[in-house]
N, C-alpha and C positions, 0 to 999 in steps of 0.2 A: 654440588653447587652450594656455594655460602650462600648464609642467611641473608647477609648485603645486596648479593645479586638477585636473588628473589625480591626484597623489595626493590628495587630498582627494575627488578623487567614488568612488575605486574602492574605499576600504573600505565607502559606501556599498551598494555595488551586490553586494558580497560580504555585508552584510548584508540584504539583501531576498534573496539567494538562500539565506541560513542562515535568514530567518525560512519561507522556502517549503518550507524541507527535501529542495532541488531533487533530491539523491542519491535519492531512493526513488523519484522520479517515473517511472522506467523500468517500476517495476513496478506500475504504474498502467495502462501503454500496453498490456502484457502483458496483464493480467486484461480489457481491451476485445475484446483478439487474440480471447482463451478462448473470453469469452462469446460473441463473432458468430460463430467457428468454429464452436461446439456447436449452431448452427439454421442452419451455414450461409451465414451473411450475409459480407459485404465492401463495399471499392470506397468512393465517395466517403462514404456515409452511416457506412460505419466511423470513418473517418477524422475527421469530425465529431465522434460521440460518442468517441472517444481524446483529442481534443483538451477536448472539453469536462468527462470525468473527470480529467481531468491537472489544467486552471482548479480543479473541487471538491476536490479533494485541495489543491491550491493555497492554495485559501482557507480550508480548514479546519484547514492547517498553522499562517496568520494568525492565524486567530481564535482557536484554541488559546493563542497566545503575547498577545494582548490579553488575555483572558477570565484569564491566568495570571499577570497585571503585579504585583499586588502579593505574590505568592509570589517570581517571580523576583526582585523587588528585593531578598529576603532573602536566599535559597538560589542566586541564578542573576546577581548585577549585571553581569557581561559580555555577556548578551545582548543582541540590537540594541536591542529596546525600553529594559529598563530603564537601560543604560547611555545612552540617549538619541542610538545611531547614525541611528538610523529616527525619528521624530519619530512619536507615538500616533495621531495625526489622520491621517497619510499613511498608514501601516499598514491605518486603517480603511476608507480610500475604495480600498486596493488591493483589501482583502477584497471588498467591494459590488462592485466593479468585476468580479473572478473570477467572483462566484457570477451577476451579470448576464448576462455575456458565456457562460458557459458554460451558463447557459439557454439564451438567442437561439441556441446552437449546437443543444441536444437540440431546442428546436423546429425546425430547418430540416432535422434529423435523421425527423422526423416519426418517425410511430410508437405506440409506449406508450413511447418514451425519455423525454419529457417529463415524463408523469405519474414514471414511475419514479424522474426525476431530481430532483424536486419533494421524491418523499418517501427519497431520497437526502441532498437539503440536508437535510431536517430532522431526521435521524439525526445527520447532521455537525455541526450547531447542538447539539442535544440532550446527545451527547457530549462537544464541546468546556464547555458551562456544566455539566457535571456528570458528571465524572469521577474527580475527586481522591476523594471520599465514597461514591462508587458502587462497589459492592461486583462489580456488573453492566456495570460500564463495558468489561471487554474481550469480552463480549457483543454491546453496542452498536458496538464500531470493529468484529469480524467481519463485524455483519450490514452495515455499509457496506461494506465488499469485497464481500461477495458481491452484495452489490446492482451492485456495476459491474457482473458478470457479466450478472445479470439484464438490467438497460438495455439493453447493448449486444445481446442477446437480442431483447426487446422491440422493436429498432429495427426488426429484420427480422418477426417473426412476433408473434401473439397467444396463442400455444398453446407454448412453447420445448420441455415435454416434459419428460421423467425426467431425462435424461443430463444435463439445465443446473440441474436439483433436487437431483442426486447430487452433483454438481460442485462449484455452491454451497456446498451444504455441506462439504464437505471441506475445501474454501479459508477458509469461517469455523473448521471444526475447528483449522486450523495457525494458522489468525489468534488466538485465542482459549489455546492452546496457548502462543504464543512471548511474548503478553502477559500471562498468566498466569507464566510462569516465571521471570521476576525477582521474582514476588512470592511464591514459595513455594521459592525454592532453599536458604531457610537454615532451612527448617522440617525435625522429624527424622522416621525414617521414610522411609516411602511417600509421604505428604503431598507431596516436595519432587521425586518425578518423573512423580506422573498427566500434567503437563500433556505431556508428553513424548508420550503414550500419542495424544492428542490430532496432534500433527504428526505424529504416522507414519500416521495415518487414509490420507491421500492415498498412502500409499506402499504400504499393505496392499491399498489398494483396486484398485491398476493392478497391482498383482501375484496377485491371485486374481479379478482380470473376467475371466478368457481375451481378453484383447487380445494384437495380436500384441507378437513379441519386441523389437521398437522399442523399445516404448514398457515394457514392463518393466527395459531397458535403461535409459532416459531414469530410471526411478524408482527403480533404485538408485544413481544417482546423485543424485537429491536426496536420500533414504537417506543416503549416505557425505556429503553436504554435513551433513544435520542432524547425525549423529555427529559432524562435524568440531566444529561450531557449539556443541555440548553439552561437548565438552570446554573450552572456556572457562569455564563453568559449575561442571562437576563435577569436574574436573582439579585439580592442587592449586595453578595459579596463575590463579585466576578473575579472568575478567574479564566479569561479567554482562552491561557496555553494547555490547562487542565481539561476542559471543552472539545479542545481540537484532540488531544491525545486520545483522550476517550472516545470520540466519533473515530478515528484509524482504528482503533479495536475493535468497534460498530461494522468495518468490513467484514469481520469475521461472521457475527449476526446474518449478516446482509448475504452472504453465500451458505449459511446454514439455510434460510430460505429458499433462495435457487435450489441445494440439494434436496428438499425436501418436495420441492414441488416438482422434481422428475424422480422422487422416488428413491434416492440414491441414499438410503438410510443408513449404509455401513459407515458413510464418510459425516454421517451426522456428529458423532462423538468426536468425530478430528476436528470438524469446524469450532463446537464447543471448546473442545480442551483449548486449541487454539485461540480463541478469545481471552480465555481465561492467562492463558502464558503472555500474551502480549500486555497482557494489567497489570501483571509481575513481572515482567521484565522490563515497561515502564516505569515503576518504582524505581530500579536501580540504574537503569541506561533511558537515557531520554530521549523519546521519539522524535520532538520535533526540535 
């Protein structure tokens, strides 16, 4: 291959990784970790359904940047679509392609991952055609996080239990919280830090379950990462998109705590590394 054609394919290929938003995908892998820890599960069927949450996040990163073409062409002309790095027709057959393959995956996962992952897409759909106007839209990208939880639950058991109900929801609490807070930071008042109240849920909770001292250990340190994250924000040189970026890496935090409070020590180092890989691969592909 000539030299010519290598530059010429590799800003392609760095734009299918910008329209993936491959930086956050770590904390995809993470929320599989949680949810199969929290009933239990592992081994090849995890492995499955991680891979196949990673394709849905995947394709719902696409279909957001389709479903948003004629906005970006105003507000956003560098991105791959409207600038015309990605061509609209390949974009679309990537999507199809994601959300296929990452069925065939939750089915061979057997289970209730299927079903779950079914009505997973169609959260993902849901949200992507109707978010800009939806008042309720960081509701709807929560409860597709917590639904990874759930699925990779589902993979292993029919009954998951309190602990993956509490869990869930904590993880939509922060999700809901860090999506919310770019859109209330310049309101006056109170108004501009409920959502705040919101991401420390996960951190109040592992600090007053009586679990052991691990894992309250693990939670002030997502703790000190949100504070970190919030001084972007509230600090006097804000930077709202640097804020949000860093609270999506804060998932990873947020499920090293779940692991830690069932115990699930081996997959500790994964959550870790994982956080760490989504702050570096933020640097060069941007999450939000």
């Amino acid at each position: 291959m000539s030299s010519s054609a290598v530059r010429t394919s590799a800003p392609r290929w760095r734009g299918h990784l910008s329209l993936a938003r491959i930086s956050n995908s770590p904390t995809v892998l993470t929320n599989v970790l949680a949810g199969a820890a929290l009933v239990g599960g592992g081994g090849l069927r995890m492995g499955l359904v991680a891979v196949a949450m990673v394709l849905f996040y995947t394709a719902g990163m696409y279909l957001n940047d389709l479903l948003d073409l004629n906005l970006d062409r105003r507000e956003r002309p560098e991105r791959p679509l409207p600038s015309g790095l990605i061509p609209v027709n390949e974009a679309w057959v990537v999507t199809a392609a994601l959300f296929g393959v990452g069925g065939v995956l939750l089915a061979l996962a057997g289970g209730g991952a299927f079903i779950s992952g079914l009505v997973l897409a169609a959260l993902i759909v849901l949200y992507d055609a109707w978010h800009k106007t939806n008042p309720l839209s960081p509701v709807i990208m929560a409860a597709t996080r917590a639904l990874v939880y759930v699925t990779a639950a589902l993979t292993f058991t029919s009954a998951p239990g309190s602990a993956l109900t509490v869990w869930a929801g904590l993880l939509a609490a922060y999700i809901i919280g860090l999506t919310y807070l770019a859109k209330t930071e310049n309101r006056p008042g109170m108004a501009r830090y409920w959502p705040v109240a919101l991401m420390a849920a996960p951190v109040v909770y592992a600090l007053v379950g009586a679990f052991s001292w691990p894992v309250g250990l693990i939670a002030l340190g997502l703790a000190a990462w949100i504070a970190r994250c919030l001084s972007f924000v509230y600090g006097k040189q804000r930077n709202v998109g640097a804020a949000i970026g860093r609270l999506i890496a804060g998932v990873c935090l947020l499920d090293a705590v779940v692991l830690a409070s069932v115990g699930a020590w081996a997959w500790l180092p994964v959550a870790l590394a994982a956080f760490l890989l989504t702050l570096w691969w933020q640097r060069h592909i941007k999450g939000t």
